[in-house]
C-alpha positions as CSV (number, residue, x, y, z in Angstrom):
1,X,-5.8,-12.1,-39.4
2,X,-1.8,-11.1,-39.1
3,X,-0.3,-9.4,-41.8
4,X,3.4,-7.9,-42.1
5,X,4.1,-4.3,-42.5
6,X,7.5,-2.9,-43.5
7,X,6.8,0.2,-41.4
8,X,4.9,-1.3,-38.8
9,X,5.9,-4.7,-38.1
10,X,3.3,-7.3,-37.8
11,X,-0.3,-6.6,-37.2
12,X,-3.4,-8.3,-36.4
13,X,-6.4,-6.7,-38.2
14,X,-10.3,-7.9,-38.0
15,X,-10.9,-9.3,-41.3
16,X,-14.7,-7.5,-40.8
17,X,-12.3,-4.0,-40.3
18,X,-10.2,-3.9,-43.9
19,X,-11.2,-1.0,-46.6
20,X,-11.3,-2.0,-50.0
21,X,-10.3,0.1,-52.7
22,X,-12.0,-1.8,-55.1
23,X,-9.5,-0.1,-58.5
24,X,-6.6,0.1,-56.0
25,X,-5.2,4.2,-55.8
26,X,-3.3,5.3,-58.9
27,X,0.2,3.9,-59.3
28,X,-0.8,0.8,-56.6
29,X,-3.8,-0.7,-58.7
30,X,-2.5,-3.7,-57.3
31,X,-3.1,-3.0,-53.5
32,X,-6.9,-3.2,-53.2
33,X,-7.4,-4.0,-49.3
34,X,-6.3,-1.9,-46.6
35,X,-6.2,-1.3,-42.5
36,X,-6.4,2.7,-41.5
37,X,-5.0,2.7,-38.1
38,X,-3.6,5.3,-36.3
39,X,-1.0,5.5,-33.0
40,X,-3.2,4.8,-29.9
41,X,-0.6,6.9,-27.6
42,X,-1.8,10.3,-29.3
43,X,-4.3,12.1,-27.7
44,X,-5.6,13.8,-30.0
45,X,-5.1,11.6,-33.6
46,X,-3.9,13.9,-36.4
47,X,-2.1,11.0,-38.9
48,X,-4.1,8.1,-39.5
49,X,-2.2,5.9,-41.5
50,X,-3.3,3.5,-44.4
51,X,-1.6,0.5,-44.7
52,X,-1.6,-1.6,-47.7
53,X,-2.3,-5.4,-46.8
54,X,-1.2,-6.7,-50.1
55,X,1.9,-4.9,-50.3
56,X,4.1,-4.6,-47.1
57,X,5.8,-1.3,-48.3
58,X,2.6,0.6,-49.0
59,X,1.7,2.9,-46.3
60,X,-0.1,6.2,-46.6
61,X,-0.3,9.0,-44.3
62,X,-3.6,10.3,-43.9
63,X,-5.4,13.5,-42.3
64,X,-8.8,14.9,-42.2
65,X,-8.7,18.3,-44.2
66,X,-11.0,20.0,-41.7
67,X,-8.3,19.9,-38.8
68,X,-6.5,22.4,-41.4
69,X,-10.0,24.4,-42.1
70,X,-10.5,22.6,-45.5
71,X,-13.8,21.8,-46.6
72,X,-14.2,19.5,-49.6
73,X,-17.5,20.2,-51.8
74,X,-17.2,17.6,-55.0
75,X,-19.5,16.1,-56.9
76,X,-19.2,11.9,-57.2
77,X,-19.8,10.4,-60.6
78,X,-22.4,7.7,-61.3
79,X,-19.4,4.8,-61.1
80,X,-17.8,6.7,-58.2
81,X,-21.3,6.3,-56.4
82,X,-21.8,2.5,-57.3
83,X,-18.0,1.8,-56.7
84,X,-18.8,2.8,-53.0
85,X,-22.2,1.7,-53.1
86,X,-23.2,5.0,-51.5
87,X,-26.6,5.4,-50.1
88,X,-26.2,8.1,-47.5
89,X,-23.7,11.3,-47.9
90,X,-23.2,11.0,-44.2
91,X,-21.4,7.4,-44.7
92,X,-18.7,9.6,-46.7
93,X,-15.4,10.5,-45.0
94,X,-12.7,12.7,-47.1
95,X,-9.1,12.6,-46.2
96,X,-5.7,13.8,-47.5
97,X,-2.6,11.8,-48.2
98,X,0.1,13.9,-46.7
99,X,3.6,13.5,-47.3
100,X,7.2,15.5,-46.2
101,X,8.7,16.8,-49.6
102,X,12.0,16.0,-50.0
103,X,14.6,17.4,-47.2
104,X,15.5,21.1,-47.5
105,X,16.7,23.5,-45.4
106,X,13.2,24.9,-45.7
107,X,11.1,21.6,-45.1
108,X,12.4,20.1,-42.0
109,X,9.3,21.0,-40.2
110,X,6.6,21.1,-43.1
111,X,3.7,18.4,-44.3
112,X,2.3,18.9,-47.3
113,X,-0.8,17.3,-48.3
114,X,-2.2,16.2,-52.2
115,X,-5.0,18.6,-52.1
116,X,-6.1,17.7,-55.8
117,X,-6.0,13.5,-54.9
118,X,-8.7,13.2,-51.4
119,X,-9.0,9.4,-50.4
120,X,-13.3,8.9,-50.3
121,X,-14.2,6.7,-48.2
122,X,-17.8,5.0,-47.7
123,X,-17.4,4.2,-43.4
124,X,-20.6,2.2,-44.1
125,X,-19.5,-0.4,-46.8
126,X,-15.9,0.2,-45.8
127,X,-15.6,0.7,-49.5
128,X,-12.4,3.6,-50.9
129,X,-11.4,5.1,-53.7
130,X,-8.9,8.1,-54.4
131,X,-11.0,11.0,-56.1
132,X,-8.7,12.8,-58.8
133,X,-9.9,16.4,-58.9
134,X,-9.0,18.5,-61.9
135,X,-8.3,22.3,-62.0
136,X,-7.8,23.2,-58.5
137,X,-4.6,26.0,-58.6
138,X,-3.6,25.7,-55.0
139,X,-0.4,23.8,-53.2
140,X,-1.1,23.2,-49.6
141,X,1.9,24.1,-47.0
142,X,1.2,22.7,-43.7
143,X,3.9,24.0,-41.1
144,X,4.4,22.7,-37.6
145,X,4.1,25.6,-34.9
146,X,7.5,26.6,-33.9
147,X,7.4,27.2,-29.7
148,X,7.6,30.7,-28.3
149,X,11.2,31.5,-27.6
């Protein structure tokens, strides 16, 4: 299956390979069925992204939290279970939609990452959603190391 991506180009997915977010994400309810690639010339793969296959300009950047020494401990809800027709809490993969805030003198080299919105997914069922946590007081900086002078 070929689909066109605004910041891709076009791409050829395997139909058995698409994640569906069966709600969509907040603000792209719309967008339900997604690829999560990632650049095959990286050695080691920090961005994955997640690109929407319903809507061309939809493309999230994603990264694992435990790569920044993050460790997510939430509890799912009834629905959230069903939703991703979770049987097994190893099928569960957590990951962060990072994003450059706008340009500053002070952000040229920073990622920051929505620490309080973690994309769920079940690797199993291929089945997503975007877990909205409440109450965490935290804003999550991550800086590029700057080479030795």
């Amino acid at each position: 299956m070929k689909f066109h991506s605004t910041q891709f180009g076009m791409q050829e997915v395997d139909p058995e390979s698409i994640l569906t977010f069966p709600n969509g994400m907040p603000g792209f309810e719309g967008s339900t069925r997604y690829k999560l690639f990632h650049d095959d010339k990286e050695q080691q793969v920090v961005v994955h992204w997640l690109q929407s296959i319903d809507e061309p300009d939809v493309a999230f950047a994603l990264v694992d939290p435990a790569v920044f020494g993050l460790n997510y401990e939430f509890v799912l809800t009834d629905e959230e279970e069903q939703l991703l027709k979770m049987e097994n809490v190893d099928d569960i993969a957590v990951l962060l939609i990072a994003y450059k805030p706008q340009p500053d003198a002070d952000s040229k080299t920073n990622i920051n990452a929505n620490i309080n919105g973690p994309i769920v997914l079940n690797t199993r069922t291929r089945l997503g959603l975007q877990k909205i946590l409440v109450g965490i007081e935290a804003d999550l900086t991550l800086k590029s190391k700057k080479p030795a002078a």
